[in-house]
N, CA, C and O of each residue as an XYZ file, in Angstrom:
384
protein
N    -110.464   -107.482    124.716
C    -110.802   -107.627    123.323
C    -109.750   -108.492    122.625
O    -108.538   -108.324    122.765
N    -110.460   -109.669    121.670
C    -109.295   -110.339    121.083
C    -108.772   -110.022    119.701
O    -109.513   -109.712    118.767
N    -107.626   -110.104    119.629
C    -107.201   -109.168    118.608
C    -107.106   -110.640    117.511
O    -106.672   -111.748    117.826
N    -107.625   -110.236    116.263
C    -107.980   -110.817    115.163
C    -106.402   -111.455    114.335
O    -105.400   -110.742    114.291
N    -106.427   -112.688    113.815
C    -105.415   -113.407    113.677
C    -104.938   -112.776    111.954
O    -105.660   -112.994    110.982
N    -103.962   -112.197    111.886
C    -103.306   -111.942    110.357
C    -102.927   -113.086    109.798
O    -102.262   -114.013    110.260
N    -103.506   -112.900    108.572
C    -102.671   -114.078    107.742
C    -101.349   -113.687    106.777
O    -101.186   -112.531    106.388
N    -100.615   -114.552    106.505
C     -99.735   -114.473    105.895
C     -99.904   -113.898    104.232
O    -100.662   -114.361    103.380
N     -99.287   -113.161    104.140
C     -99.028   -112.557    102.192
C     -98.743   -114.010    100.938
O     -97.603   -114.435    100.753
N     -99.442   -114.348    100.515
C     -99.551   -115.197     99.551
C     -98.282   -114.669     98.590
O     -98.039   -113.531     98.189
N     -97.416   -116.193     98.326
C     -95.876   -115.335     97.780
C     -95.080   -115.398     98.586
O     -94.055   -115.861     98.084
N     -94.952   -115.169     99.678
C     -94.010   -114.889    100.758
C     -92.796   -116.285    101.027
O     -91.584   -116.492    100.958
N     -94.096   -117.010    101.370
C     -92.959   -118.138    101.738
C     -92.873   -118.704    100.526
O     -92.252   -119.669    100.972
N     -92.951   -118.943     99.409
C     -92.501   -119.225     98.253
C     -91.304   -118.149     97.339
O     -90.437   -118.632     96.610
N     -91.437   -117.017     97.506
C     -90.299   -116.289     97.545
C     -88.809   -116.630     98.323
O     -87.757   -117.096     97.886
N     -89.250   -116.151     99.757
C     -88.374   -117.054    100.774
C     -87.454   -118.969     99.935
O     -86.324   -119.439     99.801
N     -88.777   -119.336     99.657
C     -88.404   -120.586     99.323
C     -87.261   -120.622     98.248
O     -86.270   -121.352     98.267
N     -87.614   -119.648     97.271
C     -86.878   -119.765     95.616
C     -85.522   -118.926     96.293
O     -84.521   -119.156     95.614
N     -85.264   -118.071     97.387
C     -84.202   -117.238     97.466
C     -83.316   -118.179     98.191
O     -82.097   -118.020     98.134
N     -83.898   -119.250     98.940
C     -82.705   -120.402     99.117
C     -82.486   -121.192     98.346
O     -81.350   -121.662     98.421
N     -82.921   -121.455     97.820
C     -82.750   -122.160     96.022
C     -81.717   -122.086     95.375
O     -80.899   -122.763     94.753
N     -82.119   -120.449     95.874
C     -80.660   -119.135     94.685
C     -79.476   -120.112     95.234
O     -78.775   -120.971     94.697
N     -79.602   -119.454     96.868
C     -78.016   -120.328     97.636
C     -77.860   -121.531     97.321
O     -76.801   -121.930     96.838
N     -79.155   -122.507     97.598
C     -78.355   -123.873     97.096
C     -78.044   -124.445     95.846
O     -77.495   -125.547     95.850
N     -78.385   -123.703     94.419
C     -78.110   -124.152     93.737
C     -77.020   -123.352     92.828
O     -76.599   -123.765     91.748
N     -76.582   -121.951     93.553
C     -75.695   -121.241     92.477
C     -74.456   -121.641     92.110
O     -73.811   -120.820     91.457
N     -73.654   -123.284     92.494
C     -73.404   -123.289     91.338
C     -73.424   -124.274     90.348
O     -72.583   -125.042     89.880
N     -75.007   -123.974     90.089
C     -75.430   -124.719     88.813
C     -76.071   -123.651     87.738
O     -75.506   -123.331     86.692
N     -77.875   -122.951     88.355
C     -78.063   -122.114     87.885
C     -79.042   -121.501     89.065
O     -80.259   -121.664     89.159
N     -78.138   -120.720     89.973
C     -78.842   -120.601     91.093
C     -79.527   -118.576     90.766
O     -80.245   -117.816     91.416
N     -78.853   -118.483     89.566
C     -79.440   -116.922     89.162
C     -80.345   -117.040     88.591
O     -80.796   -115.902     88.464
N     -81.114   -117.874     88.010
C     -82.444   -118.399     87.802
C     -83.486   -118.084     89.015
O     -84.140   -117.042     89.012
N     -83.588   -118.981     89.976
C     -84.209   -119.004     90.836
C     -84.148   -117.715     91.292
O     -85.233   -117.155     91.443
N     -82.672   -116.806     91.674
C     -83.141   -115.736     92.296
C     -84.144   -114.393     91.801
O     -84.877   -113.558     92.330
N     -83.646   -114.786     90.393
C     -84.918   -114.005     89.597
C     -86.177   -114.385     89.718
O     -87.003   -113.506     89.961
N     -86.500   -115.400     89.617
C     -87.638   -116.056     90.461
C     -88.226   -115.367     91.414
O     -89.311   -114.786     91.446
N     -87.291   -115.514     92.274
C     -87.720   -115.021     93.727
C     -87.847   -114.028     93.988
O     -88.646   -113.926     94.919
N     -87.356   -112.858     93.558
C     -87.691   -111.012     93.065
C     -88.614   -110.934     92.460
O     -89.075   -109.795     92.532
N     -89.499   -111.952     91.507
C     -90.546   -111.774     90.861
C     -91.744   -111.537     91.775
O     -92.503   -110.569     91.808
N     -91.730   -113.143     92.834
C     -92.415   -113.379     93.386
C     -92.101   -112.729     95.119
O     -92.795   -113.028     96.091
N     -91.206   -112.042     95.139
C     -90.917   -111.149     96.438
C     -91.977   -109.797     95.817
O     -92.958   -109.282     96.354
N     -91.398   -109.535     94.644
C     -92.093   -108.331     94.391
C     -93.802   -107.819     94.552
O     -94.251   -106.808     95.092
N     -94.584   -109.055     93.790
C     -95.831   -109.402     93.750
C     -96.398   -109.675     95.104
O     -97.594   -109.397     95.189
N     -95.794   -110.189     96.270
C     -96.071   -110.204     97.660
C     -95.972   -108.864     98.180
O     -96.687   -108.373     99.054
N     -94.927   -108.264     97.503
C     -94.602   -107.241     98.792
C     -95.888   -105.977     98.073
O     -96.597   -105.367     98.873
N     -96.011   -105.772     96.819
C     -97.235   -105.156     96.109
C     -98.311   -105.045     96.925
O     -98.742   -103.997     97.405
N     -98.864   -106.457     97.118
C     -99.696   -106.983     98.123
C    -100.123   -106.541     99.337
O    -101.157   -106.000     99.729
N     -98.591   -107.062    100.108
C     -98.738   -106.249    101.094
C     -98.867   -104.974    101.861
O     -99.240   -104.736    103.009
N     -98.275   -103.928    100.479
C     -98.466   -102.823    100.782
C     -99.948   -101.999    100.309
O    -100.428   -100.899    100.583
N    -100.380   -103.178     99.444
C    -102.208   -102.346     99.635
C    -102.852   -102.522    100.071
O    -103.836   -101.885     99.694
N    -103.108   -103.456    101.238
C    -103.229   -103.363    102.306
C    -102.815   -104.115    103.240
O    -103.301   -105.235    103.396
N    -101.572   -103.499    104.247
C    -100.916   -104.247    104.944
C    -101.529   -103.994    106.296
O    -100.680   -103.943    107.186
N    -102.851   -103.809    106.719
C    -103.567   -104.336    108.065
C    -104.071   -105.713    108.309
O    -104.325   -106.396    109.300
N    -104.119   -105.860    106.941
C    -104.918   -107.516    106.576
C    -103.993   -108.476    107.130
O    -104.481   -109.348    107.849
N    -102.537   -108.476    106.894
C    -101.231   -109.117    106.573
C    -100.198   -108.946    107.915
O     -99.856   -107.816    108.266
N     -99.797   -109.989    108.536
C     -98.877   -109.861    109.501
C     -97.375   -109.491    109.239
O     -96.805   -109.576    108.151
N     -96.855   -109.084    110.378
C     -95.984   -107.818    110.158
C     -94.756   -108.883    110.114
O     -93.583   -108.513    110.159
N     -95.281   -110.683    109.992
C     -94.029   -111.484    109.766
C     -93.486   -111.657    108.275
O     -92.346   -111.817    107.839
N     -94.873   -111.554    107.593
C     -95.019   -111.561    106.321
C     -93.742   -110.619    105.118
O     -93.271   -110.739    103.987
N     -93.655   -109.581    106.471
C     -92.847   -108.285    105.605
C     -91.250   -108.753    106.082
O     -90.301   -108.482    105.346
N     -91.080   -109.387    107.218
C     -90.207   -110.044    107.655
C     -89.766   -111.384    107.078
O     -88.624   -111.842    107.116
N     -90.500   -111.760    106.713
C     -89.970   -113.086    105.250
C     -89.530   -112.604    103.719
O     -88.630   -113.044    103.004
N     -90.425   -111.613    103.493
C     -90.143   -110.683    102.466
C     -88.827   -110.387    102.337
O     -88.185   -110.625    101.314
N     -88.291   -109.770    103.532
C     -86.777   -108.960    103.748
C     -86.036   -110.014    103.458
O     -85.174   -109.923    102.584
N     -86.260   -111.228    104.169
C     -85.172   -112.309    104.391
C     -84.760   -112.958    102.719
O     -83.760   -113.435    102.183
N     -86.063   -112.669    102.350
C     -85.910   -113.457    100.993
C     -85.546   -112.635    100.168
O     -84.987   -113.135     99.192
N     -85.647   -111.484    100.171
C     -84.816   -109.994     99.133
C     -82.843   -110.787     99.598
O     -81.938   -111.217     98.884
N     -82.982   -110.635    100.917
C     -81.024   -110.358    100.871
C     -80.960   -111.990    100.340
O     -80.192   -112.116     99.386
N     -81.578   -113.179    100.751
C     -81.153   -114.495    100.161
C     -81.001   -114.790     98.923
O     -80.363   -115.745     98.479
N     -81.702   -113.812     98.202
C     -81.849   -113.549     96.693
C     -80.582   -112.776     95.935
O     -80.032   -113.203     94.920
N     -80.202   -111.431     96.707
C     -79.659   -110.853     96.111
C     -77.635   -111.550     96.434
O     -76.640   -111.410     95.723
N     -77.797   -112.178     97.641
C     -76.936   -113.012     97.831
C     -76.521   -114.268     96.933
O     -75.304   -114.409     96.808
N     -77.446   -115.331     96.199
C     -77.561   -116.213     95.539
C     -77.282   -115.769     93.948
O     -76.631   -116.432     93.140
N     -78.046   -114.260     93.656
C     -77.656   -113.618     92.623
C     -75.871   -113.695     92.449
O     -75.063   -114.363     91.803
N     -75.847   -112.706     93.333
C     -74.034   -112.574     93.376
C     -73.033   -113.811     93.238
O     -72.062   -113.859     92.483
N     -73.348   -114.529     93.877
C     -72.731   -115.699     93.966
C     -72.893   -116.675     92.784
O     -71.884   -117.179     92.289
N     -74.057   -116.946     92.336
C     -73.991   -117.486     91.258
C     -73.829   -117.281     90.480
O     -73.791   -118.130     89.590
N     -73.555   -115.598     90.206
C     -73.386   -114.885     89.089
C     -71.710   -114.817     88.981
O     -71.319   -114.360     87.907
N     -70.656   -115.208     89.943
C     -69.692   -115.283     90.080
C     -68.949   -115.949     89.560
O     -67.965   -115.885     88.823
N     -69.848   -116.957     90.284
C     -69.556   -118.891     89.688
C     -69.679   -119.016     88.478
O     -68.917   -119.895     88.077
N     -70.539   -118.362     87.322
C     -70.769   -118.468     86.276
C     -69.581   -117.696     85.697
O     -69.076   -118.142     84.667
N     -69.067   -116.553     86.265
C     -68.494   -115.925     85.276
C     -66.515   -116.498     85.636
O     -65.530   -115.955     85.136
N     -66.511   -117.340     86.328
C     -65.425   -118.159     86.846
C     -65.507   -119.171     85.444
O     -64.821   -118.993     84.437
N     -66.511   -120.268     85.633
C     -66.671   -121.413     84.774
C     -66.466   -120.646     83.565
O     -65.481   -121.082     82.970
N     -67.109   -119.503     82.867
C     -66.628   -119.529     81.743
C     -64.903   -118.801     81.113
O     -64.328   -118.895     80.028
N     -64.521   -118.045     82.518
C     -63.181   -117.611     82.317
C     -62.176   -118.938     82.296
O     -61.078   -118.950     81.738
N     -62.697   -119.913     82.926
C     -62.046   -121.715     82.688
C     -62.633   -122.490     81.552
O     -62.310   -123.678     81.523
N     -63.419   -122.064     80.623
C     -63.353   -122.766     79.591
C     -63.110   -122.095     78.178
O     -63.022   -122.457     77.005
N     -63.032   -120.620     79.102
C     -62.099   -119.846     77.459
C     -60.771   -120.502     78.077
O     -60.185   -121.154     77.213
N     -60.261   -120.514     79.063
C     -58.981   -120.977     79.493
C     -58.543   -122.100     78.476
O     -57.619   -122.085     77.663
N     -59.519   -123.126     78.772
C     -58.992   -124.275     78.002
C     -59.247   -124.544     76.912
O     -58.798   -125.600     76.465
N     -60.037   -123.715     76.104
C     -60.015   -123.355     74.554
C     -58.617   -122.976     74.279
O     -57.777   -123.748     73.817
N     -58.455   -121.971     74.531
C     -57.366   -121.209     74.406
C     -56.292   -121.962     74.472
O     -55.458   -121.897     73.569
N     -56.105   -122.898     75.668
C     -54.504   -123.736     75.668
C     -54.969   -124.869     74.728
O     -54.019   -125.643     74.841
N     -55.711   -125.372     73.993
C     -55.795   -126.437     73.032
C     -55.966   -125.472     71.580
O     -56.349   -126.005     70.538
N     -55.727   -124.411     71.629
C     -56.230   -123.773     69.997
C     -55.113   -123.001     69.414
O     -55.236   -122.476     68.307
C-alpha cells in the first residue's frame, strides 16, 4: 500500500525564512522580523495542530527550527539595540 504524500504547513517556511532574517539583520532591526516570525510560526503551528495527519512531521521540524532562530535573533538584536543606545547616551553625555 502506498502511503499518501503530506504536504507542508503553509507559514512554515516563511516563518523559518523571517527567523533568519532575525539573525541576519539584528544589527539593524533584526527584532522586527523575529516578531514576524512568531506571528507566522504561531499561525502554522495552530494549523498544524488541527490537524496534523494532513501535514508532514517536517513541517513541525521547520517550525522548531524557526522558534529557536527567532528567539535567538530576538536576543541578539535586542542586545545590539540596547548597546547602540547605551553609546549614544554615552556621547550625549560627553558633549553636554
Amino acid at each position: 500500500m502506498e502511503e499518501q504524500k503530506k504536504k507542508m504547513v503553509p507559514d512554515a517556511i516563511s516563518a523559518m525564512i523571517w527567523g533568519i532574517m532575525s539573525l541576519a539583520a539584528m544589527a539593524a532591526f533584526g527584532w522586527i522580523a523575529a516578531i514576524v516570525a512568531f506571528g507566522k510560526r504561531k499561525k502554522a503551528l495552530a494549523l498544524y495542530e488541527s490537524n496534523p495527519t494532513e501535514y508532514s512531521e517536517k513541517s513541525l521540524s521547520i517550525l522548531k527550527m524557526a522558534k529557536t532562530f527567532s528567539i535567538i535573533g530576538l536576543i541578539a538584536s535586542s542586545l545590539f539595540s540596547l548597546i547602540w543606545i547605551i553609546y549614544i547616551i554615552a556621547i550625549v553625555a560627553m558633549f553636554a
